[in-house]
C-alpha positions in Angstrom: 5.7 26.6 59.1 7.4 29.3 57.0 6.3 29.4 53.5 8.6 29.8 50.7 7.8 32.6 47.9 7.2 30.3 44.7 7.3 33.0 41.6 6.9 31.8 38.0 8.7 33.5 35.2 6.6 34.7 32.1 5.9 32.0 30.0 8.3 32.0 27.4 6.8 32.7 23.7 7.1 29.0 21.5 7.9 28.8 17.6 5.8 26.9 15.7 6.1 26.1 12.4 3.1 26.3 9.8 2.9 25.8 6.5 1.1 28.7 4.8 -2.0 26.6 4.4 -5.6 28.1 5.4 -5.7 25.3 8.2 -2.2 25.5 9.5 -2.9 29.2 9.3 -5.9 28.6 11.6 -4.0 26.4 14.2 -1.4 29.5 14.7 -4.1 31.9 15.8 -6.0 29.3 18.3 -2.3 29.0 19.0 -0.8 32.4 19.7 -4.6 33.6 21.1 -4.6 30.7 23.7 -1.1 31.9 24.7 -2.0 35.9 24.8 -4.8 35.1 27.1 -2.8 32.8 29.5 0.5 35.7 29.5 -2.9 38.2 30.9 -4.3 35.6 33.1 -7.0 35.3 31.3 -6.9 30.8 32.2 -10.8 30.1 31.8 -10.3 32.1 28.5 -7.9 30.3 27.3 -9.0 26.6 28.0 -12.0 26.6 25.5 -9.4 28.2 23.0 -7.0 25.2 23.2 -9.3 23.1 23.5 -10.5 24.2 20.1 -6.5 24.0 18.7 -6.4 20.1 20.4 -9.4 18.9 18.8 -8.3 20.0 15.7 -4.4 18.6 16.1 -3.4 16.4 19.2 0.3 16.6 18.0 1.0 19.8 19.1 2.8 19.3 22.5 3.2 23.1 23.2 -0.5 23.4 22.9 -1.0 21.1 25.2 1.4 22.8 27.8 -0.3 26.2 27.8 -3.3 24.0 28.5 -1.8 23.1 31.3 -0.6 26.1 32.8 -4.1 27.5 32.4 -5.7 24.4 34.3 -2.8 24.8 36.9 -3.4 28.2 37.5 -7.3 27.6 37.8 -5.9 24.8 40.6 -6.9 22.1 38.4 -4.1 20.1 39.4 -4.9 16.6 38.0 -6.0 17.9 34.5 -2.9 19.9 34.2 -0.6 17.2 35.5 -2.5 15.1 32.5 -1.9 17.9 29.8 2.2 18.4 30.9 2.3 14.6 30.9 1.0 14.8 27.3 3.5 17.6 26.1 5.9 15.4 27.5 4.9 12.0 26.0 5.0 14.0 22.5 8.2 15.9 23.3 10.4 14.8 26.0 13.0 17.2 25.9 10.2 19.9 26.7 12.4 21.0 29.6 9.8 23.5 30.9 6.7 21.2 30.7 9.2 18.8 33.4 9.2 22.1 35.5 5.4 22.9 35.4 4.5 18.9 35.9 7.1 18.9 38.8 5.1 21.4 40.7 2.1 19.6 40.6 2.9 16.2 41.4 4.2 18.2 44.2 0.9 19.4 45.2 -1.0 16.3 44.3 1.8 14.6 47.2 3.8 13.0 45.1 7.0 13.6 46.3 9.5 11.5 45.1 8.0 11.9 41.5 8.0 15.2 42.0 11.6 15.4 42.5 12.0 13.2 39.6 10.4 15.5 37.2 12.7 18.9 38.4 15.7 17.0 38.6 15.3 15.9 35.1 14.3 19.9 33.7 17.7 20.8 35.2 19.7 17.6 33.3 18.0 19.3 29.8 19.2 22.7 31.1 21.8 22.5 34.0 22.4 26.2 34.4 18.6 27.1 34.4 18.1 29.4 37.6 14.2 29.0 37.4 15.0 25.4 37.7 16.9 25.0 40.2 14.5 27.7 42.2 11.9 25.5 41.6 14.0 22.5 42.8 14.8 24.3 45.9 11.5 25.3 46.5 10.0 22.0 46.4 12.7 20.3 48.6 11.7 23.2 51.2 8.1 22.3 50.8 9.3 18.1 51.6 11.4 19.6 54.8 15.0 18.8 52.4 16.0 22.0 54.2 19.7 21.6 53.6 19.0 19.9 50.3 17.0 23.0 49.4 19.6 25.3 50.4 22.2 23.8 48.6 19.8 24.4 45.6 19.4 28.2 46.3 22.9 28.6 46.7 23.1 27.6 43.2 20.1 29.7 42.1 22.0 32.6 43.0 25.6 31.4 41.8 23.8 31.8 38.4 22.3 35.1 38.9 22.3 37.0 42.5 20.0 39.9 41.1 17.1 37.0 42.0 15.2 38.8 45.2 13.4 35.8 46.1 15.9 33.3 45.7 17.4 35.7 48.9 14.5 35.7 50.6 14.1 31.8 49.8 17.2 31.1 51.1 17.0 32.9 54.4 13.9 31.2 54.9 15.5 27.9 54.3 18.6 29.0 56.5 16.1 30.1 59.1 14.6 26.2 59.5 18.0 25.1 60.0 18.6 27.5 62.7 20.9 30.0 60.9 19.1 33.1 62.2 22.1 35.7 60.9 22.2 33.9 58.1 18.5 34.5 57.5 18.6 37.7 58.4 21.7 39.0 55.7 19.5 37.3 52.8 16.6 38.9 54.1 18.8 42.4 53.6 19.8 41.6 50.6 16.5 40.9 49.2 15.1 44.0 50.7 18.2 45.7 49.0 17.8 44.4 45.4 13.8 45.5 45.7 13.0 47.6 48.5 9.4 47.8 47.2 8.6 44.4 47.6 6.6 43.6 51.4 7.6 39.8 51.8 11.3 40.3 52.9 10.3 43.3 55.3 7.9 40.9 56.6 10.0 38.2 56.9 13.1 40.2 58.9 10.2 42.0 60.9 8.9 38.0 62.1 12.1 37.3 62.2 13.2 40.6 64.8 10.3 39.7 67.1 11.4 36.2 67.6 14.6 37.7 69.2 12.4 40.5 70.7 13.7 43.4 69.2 10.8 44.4 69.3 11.7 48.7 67.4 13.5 46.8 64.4 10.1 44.5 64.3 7.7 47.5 64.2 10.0 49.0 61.7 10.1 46.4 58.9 6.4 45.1 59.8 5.1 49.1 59.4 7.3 49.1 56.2 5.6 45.7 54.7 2.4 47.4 55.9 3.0 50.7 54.0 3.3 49.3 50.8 0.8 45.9 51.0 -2.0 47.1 53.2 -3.5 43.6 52.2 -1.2 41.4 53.8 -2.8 39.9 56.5 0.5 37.9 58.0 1.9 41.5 58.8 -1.2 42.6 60.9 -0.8 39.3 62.5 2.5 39.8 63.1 2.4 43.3 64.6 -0.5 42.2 66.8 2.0 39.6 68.2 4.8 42.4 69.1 2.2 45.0 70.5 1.0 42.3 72.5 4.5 41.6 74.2 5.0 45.5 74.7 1.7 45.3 76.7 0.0 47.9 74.0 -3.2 45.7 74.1 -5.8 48.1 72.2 -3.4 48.3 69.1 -2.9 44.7 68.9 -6.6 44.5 69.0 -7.0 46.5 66.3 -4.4 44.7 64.4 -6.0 41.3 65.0 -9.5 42.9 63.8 -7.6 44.0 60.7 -6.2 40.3 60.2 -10.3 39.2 60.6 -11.5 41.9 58.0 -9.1 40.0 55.8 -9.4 36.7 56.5 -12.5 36.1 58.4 -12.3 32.4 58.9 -8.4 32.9 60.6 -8.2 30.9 63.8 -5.0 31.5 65.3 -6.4 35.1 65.1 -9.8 34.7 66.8 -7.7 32.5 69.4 -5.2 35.3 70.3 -8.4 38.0 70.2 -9.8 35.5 72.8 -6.6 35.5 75.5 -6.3 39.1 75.0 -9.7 40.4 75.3 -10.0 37.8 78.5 -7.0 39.4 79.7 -8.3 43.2 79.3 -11.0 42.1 81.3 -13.7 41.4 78.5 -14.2 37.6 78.9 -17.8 38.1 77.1 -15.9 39.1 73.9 -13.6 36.0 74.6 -16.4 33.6 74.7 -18.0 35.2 71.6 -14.5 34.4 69.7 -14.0 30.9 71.1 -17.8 30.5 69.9 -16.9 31.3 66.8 -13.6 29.1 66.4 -16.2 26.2 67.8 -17.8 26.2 64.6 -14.6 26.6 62.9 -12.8 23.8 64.7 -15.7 21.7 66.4 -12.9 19.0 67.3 -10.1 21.2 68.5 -9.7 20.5 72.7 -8.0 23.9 73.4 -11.5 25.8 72.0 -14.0 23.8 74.3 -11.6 23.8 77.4 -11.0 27.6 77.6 -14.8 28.0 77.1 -15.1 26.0 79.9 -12.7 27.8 81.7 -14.6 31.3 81.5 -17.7 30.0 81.9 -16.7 28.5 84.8 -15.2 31.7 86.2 -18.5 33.6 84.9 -21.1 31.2 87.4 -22.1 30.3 83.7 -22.3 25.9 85.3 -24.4 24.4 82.8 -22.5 25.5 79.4 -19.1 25.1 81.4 -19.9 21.4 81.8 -20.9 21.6 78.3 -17.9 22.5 76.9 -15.1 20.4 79.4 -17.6 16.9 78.6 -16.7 18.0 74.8 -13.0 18.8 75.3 -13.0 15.5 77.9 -14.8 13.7 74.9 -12.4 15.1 72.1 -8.9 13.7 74.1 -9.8 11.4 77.1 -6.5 12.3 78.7 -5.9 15.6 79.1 -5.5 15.7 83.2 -5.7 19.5 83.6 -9.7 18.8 81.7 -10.9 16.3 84.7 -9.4 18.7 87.3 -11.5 21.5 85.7 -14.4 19.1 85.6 -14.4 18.6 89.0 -14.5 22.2 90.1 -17.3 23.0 88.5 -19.0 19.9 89.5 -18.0 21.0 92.7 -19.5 23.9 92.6 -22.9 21.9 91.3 -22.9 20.1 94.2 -21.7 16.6 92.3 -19.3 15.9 95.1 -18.9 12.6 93.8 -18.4 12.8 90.6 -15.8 15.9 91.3 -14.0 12.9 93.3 -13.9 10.6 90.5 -12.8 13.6 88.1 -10.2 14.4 90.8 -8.5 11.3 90.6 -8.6 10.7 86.9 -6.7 13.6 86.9 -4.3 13.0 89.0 -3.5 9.8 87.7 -3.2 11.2 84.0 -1.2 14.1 85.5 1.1 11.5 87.3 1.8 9.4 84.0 2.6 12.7 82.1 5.0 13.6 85.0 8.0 13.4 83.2 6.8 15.3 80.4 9.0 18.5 78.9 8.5 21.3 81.4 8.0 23.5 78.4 4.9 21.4 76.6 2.0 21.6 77.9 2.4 24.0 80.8 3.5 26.7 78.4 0.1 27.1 77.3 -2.2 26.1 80.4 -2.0 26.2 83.9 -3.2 24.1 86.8 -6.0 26.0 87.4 -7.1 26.2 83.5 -6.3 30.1 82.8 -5.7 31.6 79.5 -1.2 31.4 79.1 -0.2 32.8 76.2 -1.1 34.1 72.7 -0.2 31.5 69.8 2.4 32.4 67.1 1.9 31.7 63.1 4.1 28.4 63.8 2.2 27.2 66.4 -0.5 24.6 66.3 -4.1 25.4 67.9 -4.2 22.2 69.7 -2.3 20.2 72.5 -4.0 17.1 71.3 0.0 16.5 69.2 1.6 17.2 72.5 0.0 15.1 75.1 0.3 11.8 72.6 4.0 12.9 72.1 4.0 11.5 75.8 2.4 8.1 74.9 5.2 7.8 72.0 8.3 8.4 74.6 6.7 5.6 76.3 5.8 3.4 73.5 8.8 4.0 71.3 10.3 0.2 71.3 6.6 -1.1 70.6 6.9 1.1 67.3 10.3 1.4 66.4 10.8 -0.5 62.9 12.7 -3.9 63.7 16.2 -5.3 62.6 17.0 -6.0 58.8 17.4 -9.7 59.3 18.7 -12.3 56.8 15.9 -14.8 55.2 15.7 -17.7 53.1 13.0 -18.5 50.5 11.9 -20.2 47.4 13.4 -18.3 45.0 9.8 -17.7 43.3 8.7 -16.3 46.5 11.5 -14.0 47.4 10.7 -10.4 46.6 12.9 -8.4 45.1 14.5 -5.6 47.6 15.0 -2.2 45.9 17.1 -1.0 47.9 19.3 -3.8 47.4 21.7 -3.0 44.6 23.3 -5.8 42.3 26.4 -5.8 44.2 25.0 -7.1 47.1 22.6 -9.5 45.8 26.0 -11.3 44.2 27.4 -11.2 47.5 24.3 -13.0 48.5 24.3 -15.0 45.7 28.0 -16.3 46.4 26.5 -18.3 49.3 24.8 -20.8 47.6 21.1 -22.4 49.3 20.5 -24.9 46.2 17.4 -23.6 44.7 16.6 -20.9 47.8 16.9 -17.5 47.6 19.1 -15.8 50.6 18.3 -12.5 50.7 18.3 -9.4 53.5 14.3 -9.2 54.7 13.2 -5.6 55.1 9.7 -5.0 53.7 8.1 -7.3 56.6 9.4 -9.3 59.5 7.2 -12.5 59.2 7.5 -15.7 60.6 8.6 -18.3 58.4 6.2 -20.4 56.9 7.1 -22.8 54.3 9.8 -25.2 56.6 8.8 -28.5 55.9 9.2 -28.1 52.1 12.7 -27.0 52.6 15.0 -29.9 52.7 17.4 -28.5 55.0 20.0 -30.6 54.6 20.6 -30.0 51.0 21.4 -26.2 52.3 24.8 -24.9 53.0 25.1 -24.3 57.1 24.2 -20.5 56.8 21.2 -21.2 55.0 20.6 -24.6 57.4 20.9 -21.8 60.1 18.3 -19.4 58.8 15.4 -21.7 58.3 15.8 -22.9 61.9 15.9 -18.9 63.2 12.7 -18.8 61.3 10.9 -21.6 62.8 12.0 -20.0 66.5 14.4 -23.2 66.5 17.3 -21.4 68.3 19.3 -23.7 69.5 19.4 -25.5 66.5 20.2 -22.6 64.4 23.1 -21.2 67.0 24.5 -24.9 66.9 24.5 -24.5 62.8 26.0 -21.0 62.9 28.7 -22.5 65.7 29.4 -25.1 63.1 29.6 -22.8 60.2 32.0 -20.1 61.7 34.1 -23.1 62.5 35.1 -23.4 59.1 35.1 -19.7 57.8 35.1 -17.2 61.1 36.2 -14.6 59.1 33.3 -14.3 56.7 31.7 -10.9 57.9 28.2 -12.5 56.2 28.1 -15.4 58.3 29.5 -13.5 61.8 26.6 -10.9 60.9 24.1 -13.4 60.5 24.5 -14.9 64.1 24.4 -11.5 65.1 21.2 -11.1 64.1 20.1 -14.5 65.1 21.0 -13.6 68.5 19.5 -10.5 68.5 15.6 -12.1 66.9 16.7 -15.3 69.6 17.0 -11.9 72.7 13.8 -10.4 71.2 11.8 -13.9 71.3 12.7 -14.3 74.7 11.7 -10.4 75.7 8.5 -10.6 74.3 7.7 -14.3 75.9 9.3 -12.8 79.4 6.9 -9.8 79.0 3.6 -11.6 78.0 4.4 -13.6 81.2 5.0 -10.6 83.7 2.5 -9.3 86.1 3.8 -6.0 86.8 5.2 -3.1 84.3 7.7 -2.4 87.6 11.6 -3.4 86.8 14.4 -2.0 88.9 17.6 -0.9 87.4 20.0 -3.7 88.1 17.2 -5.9 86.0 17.4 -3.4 83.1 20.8 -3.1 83.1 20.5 -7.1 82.3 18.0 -7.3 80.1 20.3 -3.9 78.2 23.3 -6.5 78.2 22.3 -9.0 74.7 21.9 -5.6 72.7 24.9 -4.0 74.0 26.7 -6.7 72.8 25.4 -7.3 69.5 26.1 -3.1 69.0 29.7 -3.8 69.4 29.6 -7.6 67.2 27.8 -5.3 64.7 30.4 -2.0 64.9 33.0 -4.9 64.5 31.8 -6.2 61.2 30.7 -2.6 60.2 34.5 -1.7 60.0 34.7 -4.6 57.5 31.9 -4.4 55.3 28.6 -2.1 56.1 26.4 -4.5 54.0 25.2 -1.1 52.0 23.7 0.4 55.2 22.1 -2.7 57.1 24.6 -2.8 59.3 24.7 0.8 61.0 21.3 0.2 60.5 20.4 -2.4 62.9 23.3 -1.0 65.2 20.8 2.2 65.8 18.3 -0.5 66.6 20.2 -2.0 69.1 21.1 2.0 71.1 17.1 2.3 70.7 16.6 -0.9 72.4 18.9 1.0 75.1 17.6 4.1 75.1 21.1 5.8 73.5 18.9 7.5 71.6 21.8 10.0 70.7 24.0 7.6 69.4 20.6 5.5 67.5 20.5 9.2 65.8 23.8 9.1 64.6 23.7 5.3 63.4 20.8 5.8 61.5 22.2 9.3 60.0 25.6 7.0 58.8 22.9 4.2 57.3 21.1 7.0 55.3 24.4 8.5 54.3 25.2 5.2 53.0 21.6 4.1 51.4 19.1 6.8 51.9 16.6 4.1 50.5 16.4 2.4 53.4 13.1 3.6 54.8 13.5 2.1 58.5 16.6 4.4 59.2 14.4 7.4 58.4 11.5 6.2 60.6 13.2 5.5 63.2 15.4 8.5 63.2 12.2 10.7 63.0 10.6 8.7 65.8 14.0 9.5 67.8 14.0 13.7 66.9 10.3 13.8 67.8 11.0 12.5 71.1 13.7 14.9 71.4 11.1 17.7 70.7 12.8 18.3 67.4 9.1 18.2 65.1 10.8 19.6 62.3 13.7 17.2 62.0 11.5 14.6 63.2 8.7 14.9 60.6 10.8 15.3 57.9 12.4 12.1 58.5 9.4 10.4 58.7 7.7 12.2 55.6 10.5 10.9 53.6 10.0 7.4 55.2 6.6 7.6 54.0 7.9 8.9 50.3 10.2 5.6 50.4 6.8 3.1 51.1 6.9 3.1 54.7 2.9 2.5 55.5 3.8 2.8 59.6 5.1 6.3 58.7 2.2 7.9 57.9 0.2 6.6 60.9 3.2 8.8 62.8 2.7 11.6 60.5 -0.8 12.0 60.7 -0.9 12.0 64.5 2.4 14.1 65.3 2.8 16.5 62.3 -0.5 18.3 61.3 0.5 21.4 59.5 
């Protein structure tokens, strides 16, 4: 992923008044000291010397800032989130302290706190730049990419003499796919400061992703000439002289990268494919070695070891190395099939036929698989592909699952919101339900029950016999049957209801959804039961038909009333349950334009961009999912979007 410049302004100078007493007089030079040292850097300087200043007086909540900024920029994040939460307990109109203790909870993976804290620097001071530069930033670091633009754009309404607000906001217009965008505000920013590297850098990366491959060279020499440190532009450079086939210089580039940054693995890997492809497969298996050590657990290392070896006569470490890359991610087909060569080649003709036919069976249930994924990188026959760029992961691990969730996506999708009824001391309260709805709910009486929309979990019910169900209104009569899996009585009590008010959108909703949990009760029973996975398409077509239907019931009652987002909600539910997964998208986009607090829209829309190959989209989704309290979200983040 791009990274976003994040430059802090000088910390501004604080008045403090004294009293001319000896003490006071004292606490002014621990005071103005502590702040000299931190405005030279000096942080580990400065800490004893507040420290000092604190013991003395705890009151003063500017002291306890600068502490802060000296333990943030020694990276101790949790004692300078403690110190700016201080400053801010003492003072909290300290609109700066806000700033500072935004970018930390930031870093500590707080996000929604995070956001809290900026948002509330730039109520004490609306037409702060630094502010809102910080706000953009860390909505660009939580993938808010069009949040975060809309931030920069008001960074630089305020002042456009900002280079890396420019730069910024190319880089944000860049993740949204605005290349010409990116590439005016990279100008610009070169423009305001031609001295600075990052924005050459940036249009030079930026160049060689179209392949214009003279402007690349240009800007990246240019970044080059005046940072000789910058390890990215090396990288970068390496990447272009590799695609104009000038092997030696992006050798020497990729060297340059290592002198830096020893311990860089996308640069060992690319030193790897291109000394294997110059002929020098020794100097490959020396880098790959390396990156082992590095990465014990990454597949991609031990399978193209395996792969040279193999091609060397070297058997024995070959097998080595595709038993650990076999071990790492049972699955990968193309690692069995290069297995059984060089068992072949051992002599193991039987265990090269087993090996064989693992592989083709894993090959043939990845068959469907983007033409682009896997192949893009490895061939049939195990050879080196391609170098890896800076956005690239170094591992295919992330893209052979992505398979397993295209074929597992209704196992995992989050479920319906449904309608529920409980004691009303049991019933949780919903916060993403606002007051307005709960009166709606409220209006419809269960005599001591609560009736509420159940989102958090989808459990069975579990209290029925203390309900006496027939001191509940029908709707609520109708409900505690659904949750006992009594359907017929609770479609006989929603029949009877709608008799006497069929144009209540609550009540029509609620059969709805009864019909739809009645349709999943019977699925799941149906499937338990079945002795092949095999259905034809007529069958499908049927078993489509009950969620088809309750999509247009549900866009019938959305025109009415949208229940604050449920509605379109469980209508993307039901084109998931038919595999419209472009229409799903844009239910779930009208339910978070409506209530972006409910989590399950985010989930399920980032479940649906992943399997469209769109990561970025799709793990931003689900990151904010996570943000909201959505534990099944970060299962999906941890496997799918490494960073």
């Amino acid at each position: 992923m791009q990274r976003l410049l994040f430059p802090f302004w000088l910390i501004v100078t604080f008045l403090v008044c004294f009293t001319p007493s000896k003490a006071q007089f004292n606490k002014a030079y621990f005071f103005y000291k502590g702040e000299e040292l931190i405005s030279r850097g000096n942080y580990a300087d400065a800490i004893p010397i507040l420290n000092t200043l604190l013991n003395v007086d705890s009151t003063i909540h500017e002291a306890w800032f600068l502490r802060g900024v000296a333990r943030y920029y020694q990276n101790d994040l949790v004692g300078a989130g403690n110190d700016f939460s201080k400053c801010l307990n003492i003072n909290p109109l300290f609109s700066q302290a806000y700033q500072y203790y935004a970018m930390v909870l930031q870093q500590l993976g707080k996000s929604v706190e995070s956001i809290e804290c900026i948002q509330k620097a730039i109520e004490l001071r609306p037409a702060s730049a630094q502010y809102l530069f910080t706000y953009g930033v860390i909505l660009f670091q939580q993938e808010q990419y069009h949040d975060a633009l809309y931030a920069f754009n008001q960074v630089l309404k305020i002042d456009d003499r900002i280079p890396d607000a420019w730069v910024n906001r190319g880089t944000t217009r860049l993740m949204l796919s605005d290349s010409s965008g990116a590439l005016t505000d990279y100008t610009a920013a070169i423009n305001l400061n031609p001295f600075n590297a990052n924005p050459y850098l940036r249009r030079g990366a930026l160049y060689a992703q179209q392949s214009n491959y003279p402007l690349a060279l240009q800007d990246l020499n240019q970044a080059i000439g005046i940072d000789s440190t910058l390890a990215q532009a090396y990288f970068t450079r390496a990447l272009v002289y590799y695609y104009q086939k000038h092997y030696s210089q992006a050798l020497s580039d990729l060297n340059k990268v290592l002198q830096l940054e020893h311990r860089n693995t996308l640069a060992l890997f690319n030193r790897a494919i291109i000394s294997y492809e110059v002929g020098n497969p020794e100097s490959a298996i020396d880098d790959l070695t390396r990156l082992s050590s590095i990465i014990p657990t990454n597949v991609l290392v031990h399978y193209y070891l395996a792969s040279i070896r193999y091609e060397l006569g070297y058997l024995p470490m070959a097998l080595e190395n595709i038993n650990k890359a076999i071990a790492i991610f049972p699955e990968f087909a193309n690692a069995y099939r290069l297995r059984a060569e060089i068992k072949t080649k051992k002599g193991d003709l039987k265990g090269a036929e087993a090996d064989i036919a693992q592989g083709n069976r894993l090959a043939q249930a990845y068959s469907n698989r983007a033409i682009n994924d896997i192949a893009s990188v490895i061939d049939s026959t195990g050879k080196l592909k391609r170098l890896l760029s800076l956005d690239e992961e170094l591992d295919i691990t992330s893209s052979i699952s992505m398979e397993q969730l295209r074929t597992r996506i209704l196992t995992i999708v989050y479920p319906i919101i449904t309608l529920k009824v409980d004691k009303i001391v049991n019933a949780k309260p919903r916060n993403w339900q606002s007051s307005n709805l709960r009166q709606i709910l409220a209006t419809h009486s269960c005599r001591g029950y609560s009736l509420f929309f159940e989102y958090d979990t989808i459990n069975q019910y579990s209290q029925l016999e203390t309900i006496a169900t027939d001191s509940l209104s029908g709707i609520c009569k109708a409900i505690a049957h659904l949750q006992g899996n009594y359907y017929t009585a609770a479609m006989k009590e929603f029949s009877e209801t709608l008799k006497g008010d069929s144009s209540n959108t609550l009540f029509r909703l609620a059969e709805v959804l009864a019909k739809i949990k009645m349709t999943q009760f019977v699925e799941n029973v149906k499937n338990k039961s079945l002795q092949s996975g095999n259905s034809n398409i007529s069958q499908k077509t049927i078993d489509n038909e009950p969620f088809i239907t309750a999509g247009n019931d549900l866009k019938t009652i959305a025109l009415v009333n949208d229940y604050e987002g449920i509605v379109p909600y469980n209508i993307g539910v039901m084109f998931m349950h038919t595999e419209n997964n472009d229409l799903a998208i844009e239910w779930f986009s009208k339910a978070i334009g409506i209530n972006p607090l409910i989590h399950g829209a985010w989930y399920n829309r980032g479940l649906l961009y992943l399997i469209n190959n769109e990561t970025v989209k799709g793990c931003s989704d689900l990151r904010k999912a996570v943000n909201l309290g959505n534990n099944q979200a970060s299962e999906v983040v941890a496997r799918f979007c490494k960073k």
